[in-house]
C-alpha positions as CSV (number, residue, x, y, z in Angstrom):
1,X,32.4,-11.9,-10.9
2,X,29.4,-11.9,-13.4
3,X,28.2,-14.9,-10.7
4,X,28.2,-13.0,-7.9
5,X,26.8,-9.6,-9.5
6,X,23.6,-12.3,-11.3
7,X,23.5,-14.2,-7.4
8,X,22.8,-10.8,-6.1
9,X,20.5,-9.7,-8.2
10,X,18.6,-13.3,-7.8
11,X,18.6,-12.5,-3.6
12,X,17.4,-8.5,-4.2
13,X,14.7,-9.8,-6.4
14,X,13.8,-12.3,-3.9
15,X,14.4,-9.6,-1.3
16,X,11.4,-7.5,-3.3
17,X,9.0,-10.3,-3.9
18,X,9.0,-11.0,0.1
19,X,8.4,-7.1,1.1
20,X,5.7,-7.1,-1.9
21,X,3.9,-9.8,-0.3
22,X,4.5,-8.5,3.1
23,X,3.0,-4.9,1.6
24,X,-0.4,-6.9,0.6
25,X,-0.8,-9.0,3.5
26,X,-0.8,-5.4,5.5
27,X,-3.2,-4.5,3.3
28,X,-5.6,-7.3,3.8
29,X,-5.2,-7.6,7.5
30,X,-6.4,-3.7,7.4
31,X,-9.5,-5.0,5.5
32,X,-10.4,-7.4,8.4
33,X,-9.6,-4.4,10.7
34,X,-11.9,-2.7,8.6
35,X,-15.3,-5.3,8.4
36,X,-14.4,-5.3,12.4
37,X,-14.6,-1.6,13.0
38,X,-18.3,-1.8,10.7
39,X,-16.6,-0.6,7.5
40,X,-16.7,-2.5,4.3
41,X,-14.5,-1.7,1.7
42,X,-15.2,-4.8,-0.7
43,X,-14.0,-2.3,-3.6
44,X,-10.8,-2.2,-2.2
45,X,-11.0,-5.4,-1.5
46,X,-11.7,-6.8,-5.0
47,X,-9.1,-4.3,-6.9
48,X,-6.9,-6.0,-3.7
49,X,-7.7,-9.5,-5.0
50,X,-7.0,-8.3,-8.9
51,X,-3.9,-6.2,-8.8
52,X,-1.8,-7.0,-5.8
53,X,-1.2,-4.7,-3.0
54,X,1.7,-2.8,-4.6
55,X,0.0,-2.4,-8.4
56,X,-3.3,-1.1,-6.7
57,X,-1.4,1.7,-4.5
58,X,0.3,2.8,-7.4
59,X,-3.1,3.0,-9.2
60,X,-4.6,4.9,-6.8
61,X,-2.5,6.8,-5.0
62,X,-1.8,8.6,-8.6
63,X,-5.6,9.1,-9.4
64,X,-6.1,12.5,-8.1
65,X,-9.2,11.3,-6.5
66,X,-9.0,11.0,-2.7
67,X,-11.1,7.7,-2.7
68,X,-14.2,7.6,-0.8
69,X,-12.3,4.6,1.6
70,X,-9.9,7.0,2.7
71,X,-12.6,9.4,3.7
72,X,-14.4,7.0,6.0
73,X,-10.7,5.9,7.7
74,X,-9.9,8.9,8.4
75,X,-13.8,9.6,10.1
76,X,-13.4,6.2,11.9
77,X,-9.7,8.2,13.0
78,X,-8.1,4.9,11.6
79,X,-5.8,6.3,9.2
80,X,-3.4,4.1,10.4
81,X,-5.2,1.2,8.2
82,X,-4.9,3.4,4.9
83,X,-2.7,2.2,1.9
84,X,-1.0,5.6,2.2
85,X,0.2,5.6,5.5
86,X,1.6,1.7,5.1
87,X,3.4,2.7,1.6
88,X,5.4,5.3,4.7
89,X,6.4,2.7,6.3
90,X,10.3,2.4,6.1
91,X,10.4,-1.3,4.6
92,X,8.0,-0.3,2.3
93,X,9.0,2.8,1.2
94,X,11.4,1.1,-1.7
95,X,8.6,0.0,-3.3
96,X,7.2,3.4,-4.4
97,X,8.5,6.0,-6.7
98,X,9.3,9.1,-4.6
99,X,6.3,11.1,-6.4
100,X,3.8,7.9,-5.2
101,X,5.1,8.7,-1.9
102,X,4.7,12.8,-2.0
103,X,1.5,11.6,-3.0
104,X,0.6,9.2,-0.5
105,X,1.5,12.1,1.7
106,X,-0.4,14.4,0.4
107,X,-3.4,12.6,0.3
108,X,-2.9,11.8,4.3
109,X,-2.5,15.8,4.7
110,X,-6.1,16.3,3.0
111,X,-7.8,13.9,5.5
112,X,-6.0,16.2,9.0
């Protein structure tokens, strides 16, 4: 029993480590979207590079600032590419605290 309870922990964590990677490859893909579309968040892109994907939504989807990147998505009407609306992605979602979502949310509703 104890085998089977620490083999499925082994596969979630695996599980986890494969939607975190697929969270930050989304997240660079959208910075290429971005440099295509004349928009340069090298930033982002560093703090990207630095953190991981997941550690810097969490970072600064908490902040209370609504980051200047967001600002220009949102007049390029590319929200789509924002951190925010990927962490609302279902397969994503399980990565985020339910007040990083509400958050993510929020900060979407501020750019409408």
């Amino acid at each position: 029993m104890l085998y089977l309870i620490a083999k499925i922990q082994f596969e979630y964590s695996i599980f986890m480590e494969q939607i975190k990677t697929e969270f930050t490859s989304r997240l660079r893909d959208a910075v290429r979207q971005c440099y295509e579309l004349g928009y340069h968040p090298t930033r982002f892109e560093q703090m990207l590079d630095t953190l991981g994907g997941v550690n810097l939504a969490k970072k600064l989807v908490l902040s209370g600032d609504l980051q200047d990147g967001l600002k220009t998505l949102a007049k390029l009407g590319r929200l789509d590419l924002s951190m925010e609306a990927m962490m609302q992605e279902d397969k994503f979602r399980l990565l985020f605290t339910k007040s990083e979502l509400e958050a993510a949310t929020w900060r979407l509703a501020q750019m409408k």
